[in-house]
N, C-alpha and C positions, 0 to 999 in steps of 0.2 A: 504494500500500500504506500501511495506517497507521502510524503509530509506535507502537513498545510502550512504555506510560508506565505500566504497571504496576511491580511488586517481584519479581517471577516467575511463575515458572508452577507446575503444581500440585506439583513436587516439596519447592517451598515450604513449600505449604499443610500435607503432610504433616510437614515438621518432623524434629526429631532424635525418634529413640526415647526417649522421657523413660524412665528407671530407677525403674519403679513397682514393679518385683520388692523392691526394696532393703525392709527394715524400715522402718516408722514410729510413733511414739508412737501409743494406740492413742488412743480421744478419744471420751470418753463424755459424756452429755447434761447440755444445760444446762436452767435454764428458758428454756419458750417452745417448746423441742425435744422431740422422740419419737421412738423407734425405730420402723420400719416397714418391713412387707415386702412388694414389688412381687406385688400381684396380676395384673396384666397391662399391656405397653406399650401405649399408647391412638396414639403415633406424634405429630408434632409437638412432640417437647419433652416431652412429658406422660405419664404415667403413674399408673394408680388403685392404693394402697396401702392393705393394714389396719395400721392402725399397732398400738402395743401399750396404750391405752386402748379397743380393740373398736371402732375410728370407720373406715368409709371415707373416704378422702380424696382429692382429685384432685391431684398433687403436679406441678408446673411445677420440671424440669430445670434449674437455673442453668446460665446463660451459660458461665461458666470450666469445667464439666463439658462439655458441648454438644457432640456430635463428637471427647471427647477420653477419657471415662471413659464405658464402652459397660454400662450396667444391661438384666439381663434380666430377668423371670418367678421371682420367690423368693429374688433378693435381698434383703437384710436392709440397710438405708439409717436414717442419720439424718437427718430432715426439720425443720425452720424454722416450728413454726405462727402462721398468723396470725391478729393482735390481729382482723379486724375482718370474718373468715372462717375460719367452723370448719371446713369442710368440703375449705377449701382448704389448700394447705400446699406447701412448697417444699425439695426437696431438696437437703442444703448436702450431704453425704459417702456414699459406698458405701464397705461394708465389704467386704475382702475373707473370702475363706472360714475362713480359721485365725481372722481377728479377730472373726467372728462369733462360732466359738468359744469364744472368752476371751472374751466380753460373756457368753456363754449360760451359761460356768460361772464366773464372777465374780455371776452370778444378775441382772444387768442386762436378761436376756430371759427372760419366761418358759415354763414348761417343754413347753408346751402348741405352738410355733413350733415348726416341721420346719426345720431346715436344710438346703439342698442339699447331700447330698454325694457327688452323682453320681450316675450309670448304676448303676456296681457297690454303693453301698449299698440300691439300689432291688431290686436282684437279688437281696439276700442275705434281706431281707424278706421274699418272698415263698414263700422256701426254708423257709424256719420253720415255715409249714401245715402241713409233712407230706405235700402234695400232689403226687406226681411227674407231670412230664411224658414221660415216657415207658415203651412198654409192655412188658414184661417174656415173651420166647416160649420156651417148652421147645423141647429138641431134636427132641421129638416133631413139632412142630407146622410147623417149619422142614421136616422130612425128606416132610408131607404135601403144601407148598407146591412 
């Protein structure tokens, strides 16, 4: 049998629950930086973002995020562009949901970016048409059936 000359095993790997719930400063752009919002995970690392200059960009996940802060589909993220690739760009932060908020009404994003904010905002949307789904039977029509 061999020796184990590893550090652990994978409950290691998993770690303590880092305290991401907690508050943090919120951290808005610098130069060289843009805001941008995951248009879809590409898988490896990567993911294609529009950012808020109207550019696609193909944005490569830092390391220290990698397996640890999980970006889906309409996130709002600050990205790192580079001097010698427009097209490219590198994800330094994902914002959480409230802090996207306070970016959008600090006027840091503008008005035109949907935030996620869920299933039930999605629903409430589409209640505003006018248009019911469902159909409406007299008792008449009940007492035929």
């Amino acid at each position: 049998m061999p020796k184990n000359k590893g550090k652990g095993g994978k409950n290691r790997k998993r770690g303590k629950n880092e305290a991401d719930d907690e508050k943090r400063e919120l951290v808005f752009k610098e130069d060289g930086q843009e805001y941008a919002q995951v248009l879809r995970m590409l898988g490896n690392g990567r993911c294609e973002a529009q950012c808020i200059d109207n550019i696609k960009r193909l944005c490569h996940i830092r390391g220290k995020m990698h397996k640890k802060v999980w970006i889906a589909a309409g996130d709002i993220i600050l990205v790192g562009l580079r001097d010698y690739q427009d097209d490219k760009a590198d994800v330094i932060l994902k914002y959480m949901p409230d802090e996207a908020r306070l970016l959008k009404a600090y006027g840091e994003l503008p008005d035109n970016i949907r935030l996620n904010e869920g299933i039930s905002g999605a629903m409430d949307d589409e209640d505003e048409d006018g248009a019911d789904d469902y159909i409406e039977f007299e008792d008449e029509d009940i007492d035929k059936i």
